[in-house]
ZAFI-83896 format. One record per residue: residue in three letters; x, y, z of N, C-alpha, C in turn. Coordinates in Angstrom, 2 decimals, always signed. Example, Ala and Ser with C-alpha at 12.3 -4.5 7.8 and 13.67 -1.06 7.14 Angstrom:
ZAFI-83896
R   drenvo       n_X       n_Y       n_Z      ca_X      ca_Y      ca_Z       c_X       c_Y       c_Z
R      ALA    +13.19     -5.69     +7.80    +12.30     -4.50     +7.80    +13.20     -3.30     +7.80
R      SER    +12.85     -2.25     +7.08    +13.67     -1.06     +7.14    +12.90     +0.03     +7.87
end
This chain:
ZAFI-83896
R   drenvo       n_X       n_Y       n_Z      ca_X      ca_Y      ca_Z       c_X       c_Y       c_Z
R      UNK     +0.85     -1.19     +0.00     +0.00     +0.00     +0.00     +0.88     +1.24     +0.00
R      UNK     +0.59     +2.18     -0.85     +1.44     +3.11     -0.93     +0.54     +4.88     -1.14
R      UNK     +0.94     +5.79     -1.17     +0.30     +6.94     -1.26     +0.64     +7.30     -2.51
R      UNK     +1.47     +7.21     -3.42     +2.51     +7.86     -4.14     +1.36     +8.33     -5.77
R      UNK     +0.46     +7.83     -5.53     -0.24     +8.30     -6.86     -1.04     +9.28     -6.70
R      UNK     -1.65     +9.01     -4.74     -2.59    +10.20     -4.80     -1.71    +11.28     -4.42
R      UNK     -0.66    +10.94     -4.01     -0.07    +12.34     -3.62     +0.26    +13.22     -4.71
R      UNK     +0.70    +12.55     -6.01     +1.14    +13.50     -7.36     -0.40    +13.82     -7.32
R      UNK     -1.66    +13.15     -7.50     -2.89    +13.65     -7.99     -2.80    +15.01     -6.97
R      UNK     -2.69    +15.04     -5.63     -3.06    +16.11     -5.03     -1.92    +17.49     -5.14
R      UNK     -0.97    +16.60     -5.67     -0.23    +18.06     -6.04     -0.46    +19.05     -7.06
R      UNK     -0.89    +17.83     -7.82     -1.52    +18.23     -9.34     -2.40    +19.35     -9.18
R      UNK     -3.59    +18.88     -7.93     -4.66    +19.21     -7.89     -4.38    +21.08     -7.36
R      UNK     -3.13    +20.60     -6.30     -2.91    +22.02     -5.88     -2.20    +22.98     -6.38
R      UNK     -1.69    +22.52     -7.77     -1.37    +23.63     -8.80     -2.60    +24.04     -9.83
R      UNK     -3.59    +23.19     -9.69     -4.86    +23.85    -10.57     -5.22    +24.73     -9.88
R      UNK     -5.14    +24.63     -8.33     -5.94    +25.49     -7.87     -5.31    +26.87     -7.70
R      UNK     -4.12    +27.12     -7.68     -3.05    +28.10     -7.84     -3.31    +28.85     -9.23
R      UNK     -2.89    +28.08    -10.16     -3.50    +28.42    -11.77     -5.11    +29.33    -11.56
R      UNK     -6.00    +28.86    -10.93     -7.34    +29.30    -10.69     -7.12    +30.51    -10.31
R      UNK     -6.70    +30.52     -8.71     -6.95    +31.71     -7.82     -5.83    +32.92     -8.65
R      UNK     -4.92    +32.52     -9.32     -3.92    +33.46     -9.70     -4.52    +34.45    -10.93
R      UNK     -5.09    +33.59    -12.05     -5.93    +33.83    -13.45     -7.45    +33.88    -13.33
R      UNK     -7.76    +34.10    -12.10     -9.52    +33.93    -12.00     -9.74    +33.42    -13.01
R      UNK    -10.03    +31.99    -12.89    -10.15    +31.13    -14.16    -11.82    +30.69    -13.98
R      UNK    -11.65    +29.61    -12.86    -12.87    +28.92    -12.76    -13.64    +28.96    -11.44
R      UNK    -13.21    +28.40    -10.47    -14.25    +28.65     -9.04    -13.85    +29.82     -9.01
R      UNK    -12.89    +30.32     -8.77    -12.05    +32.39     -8.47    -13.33    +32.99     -9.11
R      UNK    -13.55    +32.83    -10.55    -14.25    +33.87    -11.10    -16.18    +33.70    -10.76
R      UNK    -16.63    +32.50    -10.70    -17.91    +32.11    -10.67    -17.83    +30.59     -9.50
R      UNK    -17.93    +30.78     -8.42    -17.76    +29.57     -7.80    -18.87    +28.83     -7.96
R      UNK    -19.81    +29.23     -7.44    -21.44    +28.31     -7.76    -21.35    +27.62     -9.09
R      UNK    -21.19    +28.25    -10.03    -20.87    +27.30    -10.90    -19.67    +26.44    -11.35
R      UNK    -18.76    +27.03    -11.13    -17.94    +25.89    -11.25    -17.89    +24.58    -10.31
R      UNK    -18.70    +24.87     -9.20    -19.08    +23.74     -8.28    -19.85    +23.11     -9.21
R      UNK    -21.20    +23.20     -9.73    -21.87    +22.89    -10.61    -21.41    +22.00    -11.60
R      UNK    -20.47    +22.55    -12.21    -19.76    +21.97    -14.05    -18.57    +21.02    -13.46
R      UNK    -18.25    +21.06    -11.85    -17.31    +20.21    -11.77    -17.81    +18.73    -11.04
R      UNK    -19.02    +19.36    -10.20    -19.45    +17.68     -9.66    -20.62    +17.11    -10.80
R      UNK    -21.07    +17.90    -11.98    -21.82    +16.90    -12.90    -20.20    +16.42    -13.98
R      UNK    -19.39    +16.89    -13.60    -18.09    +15.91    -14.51    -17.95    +14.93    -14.03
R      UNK    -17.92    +15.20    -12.45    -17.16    +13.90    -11.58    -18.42    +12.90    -11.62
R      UNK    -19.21    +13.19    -11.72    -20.43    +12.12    -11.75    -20.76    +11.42    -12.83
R      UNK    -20.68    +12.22    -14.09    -20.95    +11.39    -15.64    -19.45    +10.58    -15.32
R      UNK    -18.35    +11.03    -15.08    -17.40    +10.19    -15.76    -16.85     +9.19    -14.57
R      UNK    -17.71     +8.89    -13.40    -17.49     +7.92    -12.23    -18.89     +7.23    -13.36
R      UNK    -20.07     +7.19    -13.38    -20.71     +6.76    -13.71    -20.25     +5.91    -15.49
R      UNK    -19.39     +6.54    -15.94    -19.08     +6.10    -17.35    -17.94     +5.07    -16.62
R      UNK    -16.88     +5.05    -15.70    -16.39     +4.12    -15.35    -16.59     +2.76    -14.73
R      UNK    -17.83     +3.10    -13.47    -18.83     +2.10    -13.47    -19.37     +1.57    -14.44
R      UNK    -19.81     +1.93    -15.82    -20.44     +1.35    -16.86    -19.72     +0.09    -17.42
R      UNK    -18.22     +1.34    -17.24    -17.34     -0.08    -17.62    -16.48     -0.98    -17.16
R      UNK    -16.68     -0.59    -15.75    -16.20     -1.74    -14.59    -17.42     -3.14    -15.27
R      UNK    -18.83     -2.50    -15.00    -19.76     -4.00    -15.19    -19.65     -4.40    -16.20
R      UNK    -19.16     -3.62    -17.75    -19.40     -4.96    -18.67    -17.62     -5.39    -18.90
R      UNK    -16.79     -5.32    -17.56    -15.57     -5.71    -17.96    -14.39     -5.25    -18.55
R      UNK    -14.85     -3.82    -19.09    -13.79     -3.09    -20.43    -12.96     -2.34    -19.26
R      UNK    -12.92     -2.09    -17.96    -12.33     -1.48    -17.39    -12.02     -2.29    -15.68
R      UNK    -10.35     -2.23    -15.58    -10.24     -3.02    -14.60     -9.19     -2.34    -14.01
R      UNK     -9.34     -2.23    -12.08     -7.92     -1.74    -11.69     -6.69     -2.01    -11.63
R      UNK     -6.33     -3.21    -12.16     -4.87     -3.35    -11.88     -3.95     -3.53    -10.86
R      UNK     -3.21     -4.28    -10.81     -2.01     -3.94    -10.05     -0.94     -3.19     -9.86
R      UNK     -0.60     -2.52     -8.80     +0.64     -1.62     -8.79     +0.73     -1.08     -7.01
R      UNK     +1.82     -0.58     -7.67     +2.66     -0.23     -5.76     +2.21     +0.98     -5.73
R      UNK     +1.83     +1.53     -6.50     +1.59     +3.29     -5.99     +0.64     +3.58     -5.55
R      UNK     -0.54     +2.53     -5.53     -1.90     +2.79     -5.07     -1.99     +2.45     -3.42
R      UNK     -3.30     +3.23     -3.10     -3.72     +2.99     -1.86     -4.22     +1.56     -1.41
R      UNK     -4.81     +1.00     -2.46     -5.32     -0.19     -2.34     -7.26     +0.34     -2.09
R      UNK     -7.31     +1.06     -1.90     -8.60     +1.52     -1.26     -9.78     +1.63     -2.40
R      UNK    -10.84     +1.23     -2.18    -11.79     +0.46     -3.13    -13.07     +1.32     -2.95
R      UNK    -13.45     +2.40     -3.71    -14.64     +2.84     -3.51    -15.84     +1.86     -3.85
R      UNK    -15.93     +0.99     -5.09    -16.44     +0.19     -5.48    -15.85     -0.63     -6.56
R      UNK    -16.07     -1.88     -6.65    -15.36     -3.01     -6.86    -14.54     -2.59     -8.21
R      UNK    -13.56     -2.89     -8.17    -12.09     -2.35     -9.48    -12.65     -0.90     -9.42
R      UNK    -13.17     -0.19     -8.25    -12.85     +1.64     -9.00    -12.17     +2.31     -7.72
R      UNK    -11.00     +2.50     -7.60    -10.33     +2.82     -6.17    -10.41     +3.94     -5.70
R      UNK     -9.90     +4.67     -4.75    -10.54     +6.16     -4.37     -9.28     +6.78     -5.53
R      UNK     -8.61     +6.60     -5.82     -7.64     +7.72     -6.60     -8.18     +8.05     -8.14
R      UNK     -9.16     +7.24     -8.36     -9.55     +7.63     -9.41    -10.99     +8.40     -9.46
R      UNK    -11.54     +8.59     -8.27    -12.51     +9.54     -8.05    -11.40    +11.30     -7.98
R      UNK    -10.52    +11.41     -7.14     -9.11    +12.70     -7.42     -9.01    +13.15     -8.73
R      UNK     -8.78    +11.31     -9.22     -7.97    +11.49    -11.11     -9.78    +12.59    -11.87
R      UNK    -10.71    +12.13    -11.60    -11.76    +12.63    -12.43    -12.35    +13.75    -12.08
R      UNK    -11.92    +14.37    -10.69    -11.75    +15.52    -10.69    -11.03    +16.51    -10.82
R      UNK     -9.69    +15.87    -10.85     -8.60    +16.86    -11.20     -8.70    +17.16    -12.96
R      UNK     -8.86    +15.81    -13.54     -9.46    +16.51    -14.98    -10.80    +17.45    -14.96
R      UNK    -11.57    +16.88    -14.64    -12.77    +18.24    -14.66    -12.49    +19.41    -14.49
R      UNK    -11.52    +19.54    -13.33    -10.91    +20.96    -12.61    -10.14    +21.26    -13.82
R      UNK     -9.15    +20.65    -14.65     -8.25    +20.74    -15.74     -8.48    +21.88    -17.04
R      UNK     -9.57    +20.61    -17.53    -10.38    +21.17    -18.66    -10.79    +22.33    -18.44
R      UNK    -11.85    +23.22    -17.10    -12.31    +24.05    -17.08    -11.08    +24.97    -16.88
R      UNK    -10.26    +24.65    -16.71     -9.05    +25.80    -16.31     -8.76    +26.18    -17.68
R      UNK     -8.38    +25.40    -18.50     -7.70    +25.44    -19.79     -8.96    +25.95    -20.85
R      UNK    -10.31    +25.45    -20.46    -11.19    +26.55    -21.97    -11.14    +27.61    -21.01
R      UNK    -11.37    +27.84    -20.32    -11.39    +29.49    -19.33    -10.25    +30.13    -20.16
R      UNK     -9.19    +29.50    -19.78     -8.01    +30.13    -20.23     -7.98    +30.51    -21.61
R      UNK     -8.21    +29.67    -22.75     -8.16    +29.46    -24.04     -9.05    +30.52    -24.77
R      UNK    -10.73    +30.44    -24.10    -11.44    +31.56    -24.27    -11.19    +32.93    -23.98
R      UNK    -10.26    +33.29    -22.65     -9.83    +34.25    -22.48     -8.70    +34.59    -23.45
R      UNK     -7.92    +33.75    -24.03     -6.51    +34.19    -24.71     -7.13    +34.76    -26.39
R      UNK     -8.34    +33.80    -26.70     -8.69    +34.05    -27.77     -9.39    +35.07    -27.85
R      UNK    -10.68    +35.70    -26.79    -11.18    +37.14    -26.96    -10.46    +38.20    -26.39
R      UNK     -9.43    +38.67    -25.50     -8.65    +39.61    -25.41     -7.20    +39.54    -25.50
R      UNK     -6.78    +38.72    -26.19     -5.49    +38.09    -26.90     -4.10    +38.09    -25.49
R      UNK     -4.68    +37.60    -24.12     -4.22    +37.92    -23.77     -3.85    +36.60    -22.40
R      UNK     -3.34    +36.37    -21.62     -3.74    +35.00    -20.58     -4.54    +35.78    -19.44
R      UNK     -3.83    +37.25    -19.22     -4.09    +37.41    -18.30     -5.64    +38.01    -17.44
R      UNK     -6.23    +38.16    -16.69     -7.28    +38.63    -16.25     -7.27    +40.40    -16.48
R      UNK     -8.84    +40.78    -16.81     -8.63    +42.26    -17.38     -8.42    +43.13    -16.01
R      UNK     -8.48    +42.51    -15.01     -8.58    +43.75    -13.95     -6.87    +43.08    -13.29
R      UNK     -6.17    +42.29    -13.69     -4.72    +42.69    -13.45     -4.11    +43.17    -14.33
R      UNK     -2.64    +43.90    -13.67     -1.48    +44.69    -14.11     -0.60    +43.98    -14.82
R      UNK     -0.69    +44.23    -15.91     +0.41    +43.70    -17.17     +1.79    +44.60    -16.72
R      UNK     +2.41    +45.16    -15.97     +3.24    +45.36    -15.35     +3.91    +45.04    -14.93
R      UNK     +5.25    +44.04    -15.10     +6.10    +43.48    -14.56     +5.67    +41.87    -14.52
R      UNK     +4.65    +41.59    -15.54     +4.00    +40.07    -15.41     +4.50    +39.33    -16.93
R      UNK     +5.07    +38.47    -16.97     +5.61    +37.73    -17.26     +4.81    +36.66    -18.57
R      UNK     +3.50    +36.42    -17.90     +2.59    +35.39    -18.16     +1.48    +35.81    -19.52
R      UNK     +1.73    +36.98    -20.34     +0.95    +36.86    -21.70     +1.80    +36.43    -22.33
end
C-alpha cells in the first residue's frame, strides 16, 4: 500500500488550484458554478467508469503506488481525485483558451500587465 499516486494527484490538484486563484479562471471567477460543471463531470465520468467496470472493459490493476482503497469493486478512491482533477483541468484550460482568444491575452482584465511575465 502506498500513497505515491494520490499524492502526485493532489499536487496536481494544488497547482490547478493556484492556476485558478492566480488567473480567476474557474471557481475564483464564478464559484457556484464551477461547483456545478465540476461535480456533474465527476459524476458522468465515475458513472461512465462504473459502466465499464460491469461490462468488464475497465479493470484496476495492479501496482505499488496505489492505496489499495476500493470505492467500489475495481474503481479505487484515486480515481474519483484522477476525475476531478481533470474536470478541474479542462475548465481551467477553456477558461483560459477563451480568455486568450477574446482579449489576446492570458491574463485577467482587472490585473497589471506590469512586470507580469505570463501573456
Amino acid at each position: 500500500m502506498s500513497v505515491a499516486y494520490l499524492a502526485v494527484l493532489l499536487f496536481s490538484l494544488a497547482g490547478m488550484v493556484i492556476l485558478d486563484y492566480r488567473l480567476s479562471l474557474f471557481f475564483r471567477a464564478d464559484p457556484v458554478r464551477a461547483s456545478v460543471v465540476t461535480l456533474t463531470g465527476l459524476v458522468f465520468f465515475t458513472a461512465w467508469d462504473l459502466m465499464g467496470i460491469s461490462l468488464g472493459i475497465f479493470s484496476r490493476g495492479d501496482t505499488g503506488f496505489m492505496t489499495g482503497l476500493l470505492v467500489a469493486p475495481e474503481l479505487p478512491v484515486e480515481e474519483l481525485f484522477f476525475l476531478g482533477f481533470l474536470s478541474y483541468l479542462t475548465m481551467n484550460l477553456y477558461q483560459l483558451m477563451d480568455r486568450r482568444l477574446r482579449t489576446g491575452t492570458f491574463l485577467p482584465a482587472d490585473a497589471s500587465t506590469e512586470g507580469n511575465a505570463v501573456s
